[in-house]
C-alpha positions as CSV (number, residue, x, y, z in Angstrom):
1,X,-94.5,-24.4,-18.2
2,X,-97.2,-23.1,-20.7
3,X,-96.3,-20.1,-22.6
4,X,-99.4,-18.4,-21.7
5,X,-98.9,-18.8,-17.8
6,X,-95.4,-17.3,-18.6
7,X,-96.9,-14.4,-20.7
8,X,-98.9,-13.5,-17.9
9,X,-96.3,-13.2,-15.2
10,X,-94.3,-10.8,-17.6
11,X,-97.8,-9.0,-18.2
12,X,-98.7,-9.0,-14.3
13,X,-95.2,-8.0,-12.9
14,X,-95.1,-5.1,-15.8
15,X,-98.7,-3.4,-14.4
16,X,-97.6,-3.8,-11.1
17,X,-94.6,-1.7,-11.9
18,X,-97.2,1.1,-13.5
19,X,-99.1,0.6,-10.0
20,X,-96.3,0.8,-7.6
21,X,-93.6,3.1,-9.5
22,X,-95.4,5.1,-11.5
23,X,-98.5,5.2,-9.1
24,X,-101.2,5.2,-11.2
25,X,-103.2,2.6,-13.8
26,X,-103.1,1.3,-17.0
27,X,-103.5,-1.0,-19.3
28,X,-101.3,-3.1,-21.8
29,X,-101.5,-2.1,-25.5
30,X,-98.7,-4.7,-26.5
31,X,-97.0,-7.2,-25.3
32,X,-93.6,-9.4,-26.9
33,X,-92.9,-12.6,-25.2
34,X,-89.4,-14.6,-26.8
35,X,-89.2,-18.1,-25.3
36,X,-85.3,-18.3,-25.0
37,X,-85.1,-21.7,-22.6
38,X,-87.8,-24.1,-21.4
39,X,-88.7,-24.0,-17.9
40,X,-90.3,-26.8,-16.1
41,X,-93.2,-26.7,-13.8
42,X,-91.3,-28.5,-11.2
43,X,-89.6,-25.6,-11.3
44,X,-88.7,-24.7,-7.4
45,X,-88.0,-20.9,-8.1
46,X,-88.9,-18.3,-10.5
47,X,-87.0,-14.4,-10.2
48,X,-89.3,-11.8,-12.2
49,X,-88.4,-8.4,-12.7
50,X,-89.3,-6.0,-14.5
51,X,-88.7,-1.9,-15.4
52,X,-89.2,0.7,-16.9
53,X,-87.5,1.9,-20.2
54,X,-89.0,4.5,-22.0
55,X,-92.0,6.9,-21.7
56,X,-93.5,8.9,-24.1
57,X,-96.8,10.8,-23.0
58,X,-99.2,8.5,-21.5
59,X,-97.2,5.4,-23.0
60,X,-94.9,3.3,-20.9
61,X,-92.8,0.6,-22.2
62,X,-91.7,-1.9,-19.7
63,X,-89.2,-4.7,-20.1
64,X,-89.0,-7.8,-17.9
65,X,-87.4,-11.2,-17.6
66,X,-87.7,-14.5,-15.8
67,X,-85.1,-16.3,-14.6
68,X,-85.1,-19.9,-13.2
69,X,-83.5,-21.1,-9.8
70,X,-79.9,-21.1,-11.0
71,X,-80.7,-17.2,-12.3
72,X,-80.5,-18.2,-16.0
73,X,-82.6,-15.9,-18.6
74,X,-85.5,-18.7,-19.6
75,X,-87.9,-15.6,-20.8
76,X,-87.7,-11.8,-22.2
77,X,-90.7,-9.6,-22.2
78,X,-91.6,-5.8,-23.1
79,X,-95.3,-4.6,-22.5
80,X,-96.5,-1.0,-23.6
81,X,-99.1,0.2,-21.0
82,X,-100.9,2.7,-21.6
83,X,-101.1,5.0,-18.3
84,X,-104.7,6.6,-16.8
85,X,-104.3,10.3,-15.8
86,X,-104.6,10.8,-12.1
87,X,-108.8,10.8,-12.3
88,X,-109.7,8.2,-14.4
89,X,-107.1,5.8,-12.2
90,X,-109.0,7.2,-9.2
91,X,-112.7,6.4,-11.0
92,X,-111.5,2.6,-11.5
93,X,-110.3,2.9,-8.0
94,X,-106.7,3.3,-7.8
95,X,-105.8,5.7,-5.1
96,X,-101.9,5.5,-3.9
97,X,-99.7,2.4,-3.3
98,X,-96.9,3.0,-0.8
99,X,-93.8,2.4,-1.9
100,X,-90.6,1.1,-0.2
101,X,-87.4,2.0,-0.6
């Protein structure tokens, strides 16, 4: 699978823990990708997670992995996001996001 397509899953699954955890906005400032093993795209199941490490003010650094069907580590990611306050994430239309528990 292309490198980019995997960067973005790490990227996507990292915002959508700023959205649903930390229940706001942002957007990334960094982002590290290592390759550790190939994955095909006849790949049949992907597991990506992702969570938070550190904040410091209004930055957020996120680590996150993929791992293929047989739950070995293929890639490692962390993303820096930089998060909105409440009203700018409310002017680019972010409002709440329910969360489960």
């Amino acid at each position: 699978m292309h490198g980019g397509i995997l960067s973005t899953l790490i990227d996507e699954v990292c915002g959508w823990v700023v959205t649903r955890k930390l229940q706001t906005s942002g957007y990334t400032v960094q982002l590290n990708v290592k390759f550790k093993k190939a994955i095909p795209t006849t790949e049949s199941e992907l597991t990506i997670r992702a969570k938070v490490s550190k904040q410091v003010r209004n930055l957020v650094y996120i680590n996150a992995e993929i791992a293929n069907s047989k739950g070995e580590l293929c890639n490692e990611g962390e993303a820096i996001y930089f998060l909105m306050n409440q009203e700018k994430a409310k002017e680019m239309g972010f409002i709440y996001c329910d969360v489960e528990e």
